[in-house]
C-alpha positions as CSV (number, residue, x, y, z in Angstrom):
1,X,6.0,12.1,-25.1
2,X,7.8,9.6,-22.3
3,X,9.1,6.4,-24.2
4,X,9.4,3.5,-22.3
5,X,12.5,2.0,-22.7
6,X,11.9,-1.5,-24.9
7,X,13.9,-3.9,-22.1
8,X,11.4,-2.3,-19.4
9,X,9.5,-5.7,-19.2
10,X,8.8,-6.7,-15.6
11,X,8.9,-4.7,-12.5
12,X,12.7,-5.3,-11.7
13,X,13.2,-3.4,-14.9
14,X,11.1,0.4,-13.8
15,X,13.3,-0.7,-10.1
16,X,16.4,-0.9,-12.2
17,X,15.6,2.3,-14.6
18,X,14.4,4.5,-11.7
19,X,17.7,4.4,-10.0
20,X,19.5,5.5,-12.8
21,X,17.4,8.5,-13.8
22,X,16.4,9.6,-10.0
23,X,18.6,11.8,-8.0
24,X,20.4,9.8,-5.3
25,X,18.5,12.0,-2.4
26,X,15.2,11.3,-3.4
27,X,15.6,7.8,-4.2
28,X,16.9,7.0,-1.0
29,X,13.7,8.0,0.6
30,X,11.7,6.6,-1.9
31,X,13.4,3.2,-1.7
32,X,14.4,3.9,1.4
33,X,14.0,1.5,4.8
34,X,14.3,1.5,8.5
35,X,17.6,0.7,9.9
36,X,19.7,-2.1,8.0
37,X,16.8,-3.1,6.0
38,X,15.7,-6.7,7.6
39,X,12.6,-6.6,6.7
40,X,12.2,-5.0,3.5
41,X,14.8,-7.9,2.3
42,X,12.3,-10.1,4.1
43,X,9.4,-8.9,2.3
44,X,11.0,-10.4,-0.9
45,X,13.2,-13.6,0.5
46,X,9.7,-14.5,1.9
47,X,7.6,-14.6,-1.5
48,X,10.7,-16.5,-2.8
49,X,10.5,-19.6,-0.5
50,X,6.9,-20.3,-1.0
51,X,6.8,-22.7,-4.7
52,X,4.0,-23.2,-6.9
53,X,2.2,-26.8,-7.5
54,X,0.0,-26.8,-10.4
55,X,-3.3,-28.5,-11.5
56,X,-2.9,-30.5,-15.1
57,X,-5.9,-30.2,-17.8
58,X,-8.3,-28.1,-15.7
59,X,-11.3,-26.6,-17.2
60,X,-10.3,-22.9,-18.1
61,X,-13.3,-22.4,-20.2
62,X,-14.3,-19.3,-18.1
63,X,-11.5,-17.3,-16.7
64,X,-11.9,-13.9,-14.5
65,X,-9.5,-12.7,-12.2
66,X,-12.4,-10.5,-10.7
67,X,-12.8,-10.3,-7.0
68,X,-15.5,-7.7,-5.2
69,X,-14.5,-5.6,-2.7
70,X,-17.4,-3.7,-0.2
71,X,-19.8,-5.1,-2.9
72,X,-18.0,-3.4,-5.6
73,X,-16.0,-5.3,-8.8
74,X,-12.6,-5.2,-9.3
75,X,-11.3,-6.5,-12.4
76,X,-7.9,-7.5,-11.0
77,X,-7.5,-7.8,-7.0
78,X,-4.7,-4.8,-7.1
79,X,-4.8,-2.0,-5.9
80,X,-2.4,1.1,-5.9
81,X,-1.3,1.4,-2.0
82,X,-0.3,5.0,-0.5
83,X,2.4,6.7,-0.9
84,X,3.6,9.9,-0.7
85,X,4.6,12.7,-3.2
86,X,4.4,11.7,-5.8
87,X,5.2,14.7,-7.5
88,X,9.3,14.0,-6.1
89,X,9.4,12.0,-9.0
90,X,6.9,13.6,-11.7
91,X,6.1,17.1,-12.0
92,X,1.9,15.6,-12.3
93,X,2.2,13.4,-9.3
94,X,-0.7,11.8,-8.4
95,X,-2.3,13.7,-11.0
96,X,-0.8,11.1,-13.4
97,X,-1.2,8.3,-11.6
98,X,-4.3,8.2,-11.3
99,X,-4.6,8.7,-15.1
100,X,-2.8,5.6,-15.3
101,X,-4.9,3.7,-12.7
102,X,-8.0,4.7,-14.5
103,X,-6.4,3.4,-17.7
104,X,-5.6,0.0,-16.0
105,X,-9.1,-0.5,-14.3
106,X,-6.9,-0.5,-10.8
107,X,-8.4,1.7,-8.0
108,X,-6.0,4.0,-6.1
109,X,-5.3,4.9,-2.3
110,X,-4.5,8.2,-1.6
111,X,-2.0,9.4,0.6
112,X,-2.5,12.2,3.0
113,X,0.9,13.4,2.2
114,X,0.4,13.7,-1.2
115,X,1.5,16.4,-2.9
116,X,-1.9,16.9,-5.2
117,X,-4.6,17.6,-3.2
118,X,-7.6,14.7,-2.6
119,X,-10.1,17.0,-4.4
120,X,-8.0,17.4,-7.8
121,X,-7.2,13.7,-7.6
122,X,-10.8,13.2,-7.8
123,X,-11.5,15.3,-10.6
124,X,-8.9,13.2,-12.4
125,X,-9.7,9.9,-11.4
126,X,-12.4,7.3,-13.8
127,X,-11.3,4.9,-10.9
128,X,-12.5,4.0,-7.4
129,X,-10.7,6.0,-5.1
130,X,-9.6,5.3,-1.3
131,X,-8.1,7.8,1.4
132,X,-5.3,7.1,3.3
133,X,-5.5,8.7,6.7
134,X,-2.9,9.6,9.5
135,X,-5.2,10.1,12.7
136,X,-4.5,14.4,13.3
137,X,-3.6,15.7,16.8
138,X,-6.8,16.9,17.1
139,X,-9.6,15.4,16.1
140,X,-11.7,18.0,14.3
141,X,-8.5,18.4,11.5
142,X,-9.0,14.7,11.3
143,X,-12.6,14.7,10.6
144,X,-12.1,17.6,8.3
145,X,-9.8,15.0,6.6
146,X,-12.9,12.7,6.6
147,X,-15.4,15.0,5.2
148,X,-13.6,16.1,2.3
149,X,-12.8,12.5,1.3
150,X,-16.6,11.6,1.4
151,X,-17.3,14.6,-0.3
152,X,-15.0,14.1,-3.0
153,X,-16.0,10.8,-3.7
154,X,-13.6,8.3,-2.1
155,X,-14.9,5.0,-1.2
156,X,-13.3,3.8,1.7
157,X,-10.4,5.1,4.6
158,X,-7.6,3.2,5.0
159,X,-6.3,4.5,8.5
160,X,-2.3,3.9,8.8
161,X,-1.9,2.4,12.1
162,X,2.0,0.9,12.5
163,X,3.3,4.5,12.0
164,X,3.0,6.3,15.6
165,X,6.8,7.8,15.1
166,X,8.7,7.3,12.2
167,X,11.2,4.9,11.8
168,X,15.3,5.3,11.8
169,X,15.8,5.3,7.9
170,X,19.3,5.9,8.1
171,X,19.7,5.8,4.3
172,X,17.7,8.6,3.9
173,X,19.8,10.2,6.5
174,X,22.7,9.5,4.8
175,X,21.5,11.3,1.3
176,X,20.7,14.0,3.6
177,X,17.2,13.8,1.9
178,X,15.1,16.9,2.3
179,X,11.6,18.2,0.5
180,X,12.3,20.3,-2.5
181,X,10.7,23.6,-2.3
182,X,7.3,23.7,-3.5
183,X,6.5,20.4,-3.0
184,X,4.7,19.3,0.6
185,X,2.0,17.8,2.1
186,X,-0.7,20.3,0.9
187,X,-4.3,18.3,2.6
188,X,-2.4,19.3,5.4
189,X,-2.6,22.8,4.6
190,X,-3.7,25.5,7.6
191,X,-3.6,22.6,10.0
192,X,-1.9,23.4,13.3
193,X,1.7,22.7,13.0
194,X,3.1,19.7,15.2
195,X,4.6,21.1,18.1
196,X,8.3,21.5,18.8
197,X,9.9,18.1,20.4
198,X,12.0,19.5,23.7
199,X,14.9,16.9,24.1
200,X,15.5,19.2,27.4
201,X,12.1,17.9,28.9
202,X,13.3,13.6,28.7
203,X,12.8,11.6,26.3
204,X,12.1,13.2,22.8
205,X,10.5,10.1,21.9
206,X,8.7,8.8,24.6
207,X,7.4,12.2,26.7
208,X,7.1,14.2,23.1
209,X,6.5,12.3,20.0
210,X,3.7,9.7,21.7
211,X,1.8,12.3,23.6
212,X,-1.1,12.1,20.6
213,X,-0.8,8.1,19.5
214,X,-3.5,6.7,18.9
215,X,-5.3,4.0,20.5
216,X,-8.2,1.2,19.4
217,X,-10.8,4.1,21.1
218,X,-9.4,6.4,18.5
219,X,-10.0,3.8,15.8
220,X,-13.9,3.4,16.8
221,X,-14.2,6.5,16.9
222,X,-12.9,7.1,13.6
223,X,-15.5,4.3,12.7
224,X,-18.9,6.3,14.1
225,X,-17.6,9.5,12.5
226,X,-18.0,7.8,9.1
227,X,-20.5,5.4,6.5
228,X,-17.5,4.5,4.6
229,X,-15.7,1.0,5.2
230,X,-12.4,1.9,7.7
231,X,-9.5,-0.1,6.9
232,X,-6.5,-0.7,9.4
233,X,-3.8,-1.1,7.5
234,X,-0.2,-2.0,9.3
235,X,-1.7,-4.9,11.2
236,X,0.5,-7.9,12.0
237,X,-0.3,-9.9,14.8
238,X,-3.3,-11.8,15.2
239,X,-3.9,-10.8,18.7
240,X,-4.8,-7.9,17.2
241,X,-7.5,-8.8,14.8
242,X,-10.3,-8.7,17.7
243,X,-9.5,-5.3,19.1
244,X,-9.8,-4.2,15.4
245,X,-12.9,-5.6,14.8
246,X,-14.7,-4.6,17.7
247,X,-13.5,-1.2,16.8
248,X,-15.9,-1.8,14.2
249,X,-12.9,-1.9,11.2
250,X,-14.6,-3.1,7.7
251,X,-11.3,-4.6,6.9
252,X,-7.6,-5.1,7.4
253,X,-4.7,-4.3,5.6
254,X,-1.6,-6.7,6.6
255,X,1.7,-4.4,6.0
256,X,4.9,-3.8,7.6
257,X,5.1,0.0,6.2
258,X,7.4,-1.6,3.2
259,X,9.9,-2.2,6.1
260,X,10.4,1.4,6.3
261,X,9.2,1.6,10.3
262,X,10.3,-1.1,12.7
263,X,12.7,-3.0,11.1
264,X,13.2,-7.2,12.5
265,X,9.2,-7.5,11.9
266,X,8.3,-10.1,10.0
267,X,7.1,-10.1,6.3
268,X,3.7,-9.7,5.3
269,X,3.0,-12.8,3.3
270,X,4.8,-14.5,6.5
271,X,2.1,-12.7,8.8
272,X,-0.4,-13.0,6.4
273,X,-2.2,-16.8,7.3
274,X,-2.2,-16.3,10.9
275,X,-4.2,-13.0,10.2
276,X,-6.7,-14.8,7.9
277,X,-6.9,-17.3,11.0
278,X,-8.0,-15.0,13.2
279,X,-10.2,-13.0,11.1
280,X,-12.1,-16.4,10.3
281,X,-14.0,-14.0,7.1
282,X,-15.0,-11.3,9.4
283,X,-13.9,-8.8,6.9
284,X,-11.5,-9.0,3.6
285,X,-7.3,-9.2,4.3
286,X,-5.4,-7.7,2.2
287,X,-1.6,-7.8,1.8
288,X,0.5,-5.1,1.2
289,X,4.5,-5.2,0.7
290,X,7.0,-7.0,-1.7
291,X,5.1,-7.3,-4.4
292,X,6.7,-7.6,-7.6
293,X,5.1,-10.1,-9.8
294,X,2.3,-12.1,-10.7
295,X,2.8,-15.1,-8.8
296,X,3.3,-13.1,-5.7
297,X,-0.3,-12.0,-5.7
298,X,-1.3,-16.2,-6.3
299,X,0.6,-16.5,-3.1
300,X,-1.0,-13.9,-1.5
301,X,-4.8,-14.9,-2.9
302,X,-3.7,-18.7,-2.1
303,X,-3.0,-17.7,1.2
304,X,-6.1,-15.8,2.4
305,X,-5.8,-11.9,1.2
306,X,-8.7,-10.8,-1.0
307,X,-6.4,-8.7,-2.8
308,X,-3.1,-7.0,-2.9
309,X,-1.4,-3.3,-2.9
310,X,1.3,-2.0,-4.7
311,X,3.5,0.7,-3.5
312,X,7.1,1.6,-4.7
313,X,7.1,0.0,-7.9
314,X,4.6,2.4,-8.7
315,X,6.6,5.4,-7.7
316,X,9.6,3.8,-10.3
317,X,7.3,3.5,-13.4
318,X,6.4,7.2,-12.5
319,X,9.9,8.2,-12.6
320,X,11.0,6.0,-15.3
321,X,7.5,6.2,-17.9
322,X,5.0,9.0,-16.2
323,X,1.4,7.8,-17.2
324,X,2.5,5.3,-20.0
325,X,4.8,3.6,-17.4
326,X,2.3,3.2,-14.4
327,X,-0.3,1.9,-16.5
328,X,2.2,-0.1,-18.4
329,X,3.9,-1.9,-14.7
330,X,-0.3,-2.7,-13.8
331,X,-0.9,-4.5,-17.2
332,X,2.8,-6.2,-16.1
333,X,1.0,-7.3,-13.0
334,X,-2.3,-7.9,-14.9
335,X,-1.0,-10.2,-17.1
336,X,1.7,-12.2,-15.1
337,X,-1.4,-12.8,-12.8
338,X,-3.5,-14.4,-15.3
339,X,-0.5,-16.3,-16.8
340,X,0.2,-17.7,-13.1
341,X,-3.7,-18.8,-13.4
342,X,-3.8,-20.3,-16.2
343,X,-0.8,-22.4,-15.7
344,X,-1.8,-23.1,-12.4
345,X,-5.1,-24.6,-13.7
346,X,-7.1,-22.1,-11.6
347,X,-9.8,-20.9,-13.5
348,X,-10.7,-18.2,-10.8
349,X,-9.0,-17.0,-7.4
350,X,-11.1,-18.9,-5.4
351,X,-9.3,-22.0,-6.8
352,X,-6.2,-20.7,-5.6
353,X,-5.8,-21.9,-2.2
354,X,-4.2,-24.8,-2.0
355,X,-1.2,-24.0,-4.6
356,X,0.8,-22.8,-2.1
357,X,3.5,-25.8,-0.8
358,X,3.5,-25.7,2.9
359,X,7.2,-25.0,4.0
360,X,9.0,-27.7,5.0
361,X,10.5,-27.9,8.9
């Protein structure tokens, strides 16, 4: 049985733990990031600057931290983000953390490039369920990709969108990180290979890798192929809120990849209210990247997301606690959020905008 160990008491601590007990390869892509690292520093600098300025003696009679989400409840506005194999850093990858979101009442996102495939995920999960999607080379692997999420039960698609090549993690590069055998992207299974870049033909990246990127056609179509709510999620710039939404996207995921694309873009919670602007309640925001504690998800509610995702930490409490330590780091998050609240004197996260100081200069 995994014991956590007893100083594991906030997020830092599983951050702290999983570097000790992870092999240096694998948590240099895990914790990885694109070039020198601007913006995943970013991601966390910019939570930092924003303060706190609390409500004395409100009424706190009735407390929730529920939201609704595509007319569904969620007991805590969290939500486990994508990320892939998990099974680098447990030998039940997602098969155990889904056990662990089911135990904390926190829905999931699947990655397509996990290492478990979508179906037994489902079989597993006493959660709601979303499904990350890459947009295939062809189309009809992509709808296949579709079908089996609505068939298995998934609730929503989240499509990845700020991901057309990958980014230059040179940290990885350094580690000389590659996939153990055995462990791979198996939804991907007995779909057509990617073909060969040819440096000889130009540019590798410009005449090979971006032959098959996607486009806001790609996205409504995506949209018609399905009844589930489509998500965008790696969405920055408000000019492109309306070529979302005309693409018929039932909401919008701000993220930056967790810095580990383009690096110099700015950090999500900094993007964050000129997204909400534009949206104008079109459809939810949500925030993804940096999160680390309660009061970064008040910052995020106070500042127009619906609700938040979680990525790496989730991958260290894997590493450091398997199911125990998951569920454990979301009942962290759980509690530091309704802590925050109540100290705030927010009731409920509607009465958290306008607890946010506006920077000043």
């Amino acid at each position: 049985m995994t014991t956590i160990p007893a100083d594991t008491v906030a997020l830092r601590d599983y951050e702290r733990r999983f570097h000790e007990r992870v092999p240096p390869a694998i948590a240099a892509y895990v914790a990885g990031y694109a070039a020198d690292g601007l913006t995943q520093r970013d991601n966390r600098v910019a939570f930092d600057r924003l303060r706190l300025l609390p409500r004395a003696l409100a009424d706190l009679s009735q407390p929730s931290a529920r939201t609704e989400l595509f007319g569904q409840p969620l007991d805590y506005p969290i939500l486990i983000a994508p990320t892939a194999w998990h099974r680098l850093v447990h030998a039940d990858g997602e098969l155990a953390t889904v056990h662990a979101a089911s135990l904390a009442r926190t829905w999931m996102t699947v990655s397509t490039q996990a290492s478990v495939t979508l179906e037994d995920i489902a079989r597993a999960a006493a959660t709601t369920l979303w499904f990350q999607l890459y947009l295939q080379p062809r189309r009809e692997d992509t709808l296949t990709l579709v079908r089996r999420a609505e068939q298995a039960g998934y609730q929503a698609i989240v499509l990845t969108i700020d991901a057309v090549v990958s980014g230059i993690r040179n940290v990885e590069q350094r580690a000389g990180f590659r996939l153990p055998d055995g462990i791979g992207a198996v939804n991907l299974a007995g779909f057509a290979p990617p073909a060969p870049v040819d440096a000889s033909q130009g540019s590798p990246v410009f005449r090979q890798m971006l032959r098959d990127a996607p486009t806001w056609r790609d996205v409504a179509w995506l949209c018609s192929q399905t009844v589930l709510p489509v998500l965008v999620k790696g969405l920055l710039h408000p000019a492109d809120v309306v070529p979302a939404l005309d693409a018929g996207v039932s909401g919008i995921v701000v993220s930056n990849h967790g810095g580990r694309t383009l690096d110099g873009v700015p950090a999500t919670i900094d993007a964050l209210p000129a997204v909400v602007r534009a949206v104008d309640g079109a459809v939810p925001v949500l925030l993804d990247g940096g999160i680390r504690r309660g009061t970064d998800i008040v910052k995020a509610i106070a500042l127009g997301a619906r609700a938040v995702m979680v990525g790496q930490p989730v991958l260290h409490a894997l590493a450091v606690g398997g199911v125990p330590g998951v569920a454990h780091m979301l009942t962290v998050l759980q509690t530091e959020l309704e802590v925050a609240m109540a100290l705030l004197g927010c009731a409920r996260l509607a009465a958290l905008p306008g607890t946010v100081l506006p920077r000043a200069g």
